[in-house]
N, C-alpha and C positions, 0 to 999 in steps of 0.2 A: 574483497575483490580489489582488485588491484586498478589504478589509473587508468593506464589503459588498455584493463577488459570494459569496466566501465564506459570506458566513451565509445569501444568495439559496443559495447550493449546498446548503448543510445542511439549510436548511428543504426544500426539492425532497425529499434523498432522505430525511429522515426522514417525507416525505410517503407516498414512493414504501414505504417500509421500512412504515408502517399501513395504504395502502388498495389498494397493487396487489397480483393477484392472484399478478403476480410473484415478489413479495417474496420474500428469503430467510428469512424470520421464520415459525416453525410459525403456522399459525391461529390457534391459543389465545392465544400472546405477543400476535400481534396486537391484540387487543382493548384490554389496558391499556399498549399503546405510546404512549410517552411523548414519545421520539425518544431518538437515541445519545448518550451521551455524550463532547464534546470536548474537549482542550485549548484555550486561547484560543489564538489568532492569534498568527501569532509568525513577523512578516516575516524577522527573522534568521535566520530555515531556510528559507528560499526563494536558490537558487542559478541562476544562471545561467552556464552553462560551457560548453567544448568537448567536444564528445563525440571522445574519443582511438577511433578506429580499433580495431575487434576484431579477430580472426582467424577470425570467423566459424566457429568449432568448434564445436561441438553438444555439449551438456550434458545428463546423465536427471538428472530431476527427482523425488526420492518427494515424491507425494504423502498425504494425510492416510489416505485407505483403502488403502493400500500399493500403491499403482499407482504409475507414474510418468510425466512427462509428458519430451517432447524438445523441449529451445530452441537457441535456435544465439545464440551469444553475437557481439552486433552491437557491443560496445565499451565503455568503461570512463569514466565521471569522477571527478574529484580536487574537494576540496575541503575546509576548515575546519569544523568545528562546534565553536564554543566554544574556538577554538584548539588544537584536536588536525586533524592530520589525517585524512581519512576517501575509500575510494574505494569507489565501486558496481560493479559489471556490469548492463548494462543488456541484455534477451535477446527476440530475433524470436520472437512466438508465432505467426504468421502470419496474426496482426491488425495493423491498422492500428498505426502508433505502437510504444515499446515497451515491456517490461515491468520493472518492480523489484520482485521477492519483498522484502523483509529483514528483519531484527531487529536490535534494539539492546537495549540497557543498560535500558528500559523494559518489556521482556518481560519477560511472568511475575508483572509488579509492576502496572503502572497498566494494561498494553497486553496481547493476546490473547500468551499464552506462546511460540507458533508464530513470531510475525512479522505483522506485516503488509504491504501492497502499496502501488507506485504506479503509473500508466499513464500514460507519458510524450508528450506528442506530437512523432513526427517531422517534422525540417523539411529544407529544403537546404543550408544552410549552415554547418551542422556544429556549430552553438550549443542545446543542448538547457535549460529551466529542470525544477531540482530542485523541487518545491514541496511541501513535507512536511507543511504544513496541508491538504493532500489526500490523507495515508496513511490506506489504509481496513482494515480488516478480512475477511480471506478469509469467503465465505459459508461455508462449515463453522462459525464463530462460532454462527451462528444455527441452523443445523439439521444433521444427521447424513447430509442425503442429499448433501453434496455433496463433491466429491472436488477437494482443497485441494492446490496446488502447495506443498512447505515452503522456508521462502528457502535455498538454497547459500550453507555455509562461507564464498565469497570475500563473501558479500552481508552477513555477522553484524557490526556495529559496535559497540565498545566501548565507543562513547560514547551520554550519553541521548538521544532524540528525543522532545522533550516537544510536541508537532506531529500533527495529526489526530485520529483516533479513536480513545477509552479503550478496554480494554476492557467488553465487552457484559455488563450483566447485566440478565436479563427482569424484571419489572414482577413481584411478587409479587401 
């Protein structure tokens, strides 16, 4: 993604995050929304790779209110950050595309403690892009009604992901 679809993206959902009714944001936060807080841009964590082949196992997932959810794990990639190696699982929610729970070395500190997401698009040719300046925050951030997948063990990275959204804090 380029610069600026990137900051077109951000302005969109901090749009969407003060006037839809959708929004994950209680009503109150809404009012002195400001918009989220992001790292800057940072083309060096955008990856383009082969998506390695899963064995399609199905994985429970706890979630935030101690539910869990079921994925079935669609395959794995490899890649560099900062010259450490690093691998994802990438999992069929039975939406479009796939999904990446994870956590890194920025949880807890800049980034929401849990982890947060990416939503990958699927294609046919087996080349999927990482793009980490679109890691978002689980709605659970914003409000208590919503029931948060937490990233799987194999999803946890050692290294930082200084890439998408800080963590949330509301507008006093």
């Amino acid at each position: 993604m380029k610069t600026g679809e990137l900051a077109e993206h951000r302005r969109a959902k901090d749009e969407f995050f003060k006037s839809s009714h959708n929004s994950p944001l209680n009503h109150g936060d809404r009012h002195g929304f400001e918009g989220l807080d992001y790292f800057d841009p940072r083309p060096d964590l955008v990856f383009t790779v082969p998506l390695e082949p899963g064995d399609r196992s199905e994985i429970r997932v706890p979630t935030s209110d101690q539910r869990e959810k079921v994925y079935t794990r669609v395959g794995t990639v490899g890649f560099e950050v900062e010259g450490t190696p690093v691998r994802l699982t990438l999992y069929d929610t039975g939406h479009a595309g796939y999904f990446i729970p994870f956590r890194d070395s920025t949880s807890g500190y800049s980034t929401y403690g849990a982890g947060r997401y990416l939503d990958i698009d699927s294609n046919d040719d087996g080349i999927v892009t990482i793009d980490f300046n679109l890691a978002y925050n689980p709605s659970c951030v914003y409000s208590d009604g919503y029931s948060c997948p937490l990233p799987p063990m194999e999803n946890w990275l050692e290294v930082p992901i200084e890439a998408g959204e800080k963590m949330y804090e509301p507008s006093s």
